[in-house]
Every structure is written in structure tokens, then in C-alpha cells.
N, C-alpha and C positions, 0 to 999 in steps of 0.2 A: 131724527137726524139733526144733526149740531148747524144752525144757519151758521155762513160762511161769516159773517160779520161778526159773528161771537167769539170773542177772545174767551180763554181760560186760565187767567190769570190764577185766578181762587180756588179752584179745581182740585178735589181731594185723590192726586194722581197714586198714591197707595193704591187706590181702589181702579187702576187700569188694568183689563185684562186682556191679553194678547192669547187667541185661541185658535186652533184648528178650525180651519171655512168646510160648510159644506153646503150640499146641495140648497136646502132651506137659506141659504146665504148668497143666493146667486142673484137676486135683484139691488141688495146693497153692494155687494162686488159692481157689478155694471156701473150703479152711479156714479162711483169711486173713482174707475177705469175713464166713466165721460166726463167726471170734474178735473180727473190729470190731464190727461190728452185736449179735450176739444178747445182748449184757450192755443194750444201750441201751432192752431194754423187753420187755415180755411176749412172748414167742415162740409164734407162733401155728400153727407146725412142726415137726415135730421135728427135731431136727438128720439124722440120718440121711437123711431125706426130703429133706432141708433142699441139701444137699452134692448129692444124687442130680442134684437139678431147678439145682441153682447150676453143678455140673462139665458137665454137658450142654449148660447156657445158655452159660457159657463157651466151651468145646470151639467149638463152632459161630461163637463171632465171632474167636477167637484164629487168624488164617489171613490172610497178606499181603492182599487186598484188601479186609479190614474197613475200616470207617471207625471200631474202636474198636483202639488200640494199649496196650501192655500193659508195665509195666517192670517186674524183679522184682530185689529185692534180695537178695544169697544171704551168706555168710559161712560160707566152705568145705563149701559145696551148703548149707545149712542158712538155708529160707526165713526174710529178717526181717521183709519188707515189700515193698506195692506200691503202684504208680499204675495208673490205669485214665485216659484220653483220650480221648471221644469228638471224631471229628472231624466238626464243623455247617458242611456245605455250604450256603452262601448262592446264590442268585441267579445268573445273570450281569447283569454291569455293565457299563454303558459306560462310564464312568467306573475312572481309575485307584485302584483300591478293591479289597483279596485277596477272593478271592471263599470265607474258610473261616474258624469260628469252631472254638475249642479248649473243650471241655468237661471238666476235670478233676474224674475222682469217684474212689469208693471208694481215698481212699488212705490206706494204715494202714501203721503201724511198730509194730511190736511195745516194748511197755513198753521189757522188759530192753535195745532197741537204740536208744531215744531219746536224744539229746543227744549223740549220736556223728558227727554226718552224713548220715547213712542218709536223713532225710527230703528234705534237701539235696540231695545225689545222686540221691533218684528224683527230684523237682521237675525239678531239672537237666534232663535225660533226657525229660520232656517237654516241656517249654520248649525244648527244641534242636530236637524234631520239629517244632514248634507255627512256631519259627524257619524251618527247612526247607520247610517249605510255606507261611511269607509267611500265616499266619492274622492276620486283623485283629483278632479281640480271644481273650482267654482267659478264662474264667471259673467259679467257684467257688463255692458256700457253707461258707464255713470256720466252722469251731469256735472258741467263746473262745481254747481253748487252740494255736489251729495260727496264727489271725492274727498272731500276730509271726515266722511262717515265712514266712508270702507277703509280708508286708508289705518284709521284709527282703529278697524278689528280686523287687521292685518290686510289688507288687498295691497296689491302694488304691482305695477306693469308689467307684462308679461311679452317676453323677449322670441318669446318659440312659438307665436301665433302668426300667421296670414290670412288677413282678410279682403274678400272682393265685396265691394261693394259696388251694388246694380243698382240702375238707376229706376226709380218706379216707372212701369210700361217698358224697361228696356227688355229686347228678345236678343 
């Protein structure tokens, strides 16, 4: 694993490869998941605990017929970043209309690997699945700082959504 203080200036990024995650991939997903998340607010876990109950949750949907798919970005084995895809089975329709929406979460690049691509190429990678299977919509809640990544491979606000949002603990 790339310590966080390591930039990648000189980094021969030809040789990054952005692959399908799987089961075997479920303790560096975790870390990944608590180096995004746990800076974002008071931790109510501990990390150990934390990794334990996240590599186990993982494990369990990382296996060909989840409906969540996984991409991971490596730079000579050395995790930099991921995407997470749930896939949202709609309906059946009579009507010509795909019957799957793309849910893209937990995606993180690592500092030191930003502005290289890395985010680009996972994006990619799900967006070719999300293609593959003819889903009719993809969607997101991006960050200040990621909106000029999606925007840039087409995302743009979407007018025909309602969202409630509950409060944590609210009944």
C-alpha cells in the first residue's frame, strides 16, 4: 500500500491498471472505504472494528452475481483507488425502457493519485458496465470537489428527481 505522504510525481502511469474487484480484494476495499470516510467526521468505531464488519460486508457482495460491481485501481499491485456500482433493478416494462438503474458510491482516489487519471479510468469502467447492460439512468451525489469530473463525462442535474432526506435516528 502507497503511504499517504507519497506523492507520485515520477510514476510510470502507462502501467496503471483499473480492474474488476473481487472477493480476494475485500480487505484493501475496506481500507480504502476508512481512508475516504473516517477523516469526514467523528468516528463512532473503531477502525479495527471498523475494517473487521466493512471486509466481511464486502467479501459477501464482491462475487459474479452481485448486483454491486467493484473497480479497483492499482499502480504496480499498489491500491490507489475505487468505484463501487450498485446495480437498481427497475420493474418490468412494456414499454421500450432498460429495465436497470446505475448507482455509483464510495468512490475515492487517493490524494497522492489525483489529477493523473485514476478517477477518469475508474468512472470509465463503470460507465462501460452501466453501457453493457443498457441502464437507463446513472446516478450520484457528488462533492464540490468531484462535480467537474462527472460533469466532464456527461452528468448534469436532473430535474425529474425527489429526494427525502431523514435525519440519522429519525423514526
Amino acid at each position: 500500500m502507497i503511504p499517504v505522504s507519497r506523492r507520485l510525481d515520477n510514476e510510470p502511469w502507462t502501467a496503471l491498471c483499473v480492474r474488476r474487484a473481487d472477493r480476494d480484494d475485500a480487505a484493501v476495499l475496506a481500507r480504502l472505504r476508512h481512508e475516504f470516510r473516517a477523516p469526514l467526521g467523528d468516528n463512532v468505531e473503531g477502525q479495527d472494528s471498523f475494517l473487521d464488519r466493512c471486509e466481511t460486508w464486502m467479501r459477501a457482495r464482491l462475487h459474479a452475481e452481485s448486483v454491486w460491481r467493484v473497480w479497483i485501481a492499482e499502480l504496480e499491485r499498489r491500491a490507489l483507488g475505487c468505484v463501487w456500482l450498485q446495480l437498481l433493478e427497475k420493474l418490468p416494462n412494456p414499454v421500450a425502457e432498460p429495465e436497470w438503474h446505475g448507482y455509483i458510491s464510495s468512490f475515492f482516489v487517493r490524494d497522492e493519485a489525483r489529477g493523473r487519471g485514476v478517477g477518469s479510468r475508474l468512472l470509465r469502467a463503470a460507465l462501460d458496465e452501466c453501457d453493457r447492460l443498457e441502464a437507463d439512468n446513472v446516478i450520484l451525489w457528488p462533492t464540490p470537489r468531484s462535480r467537474s469530473l462527472y460533469t466532464r463525462h456527461g452528468f448534469t442535474a436532473a430535474d425529474n428527481m425527489l429526494v427525502l432526506r431523514r435525519a440519522v435516528g429519525e423514526t
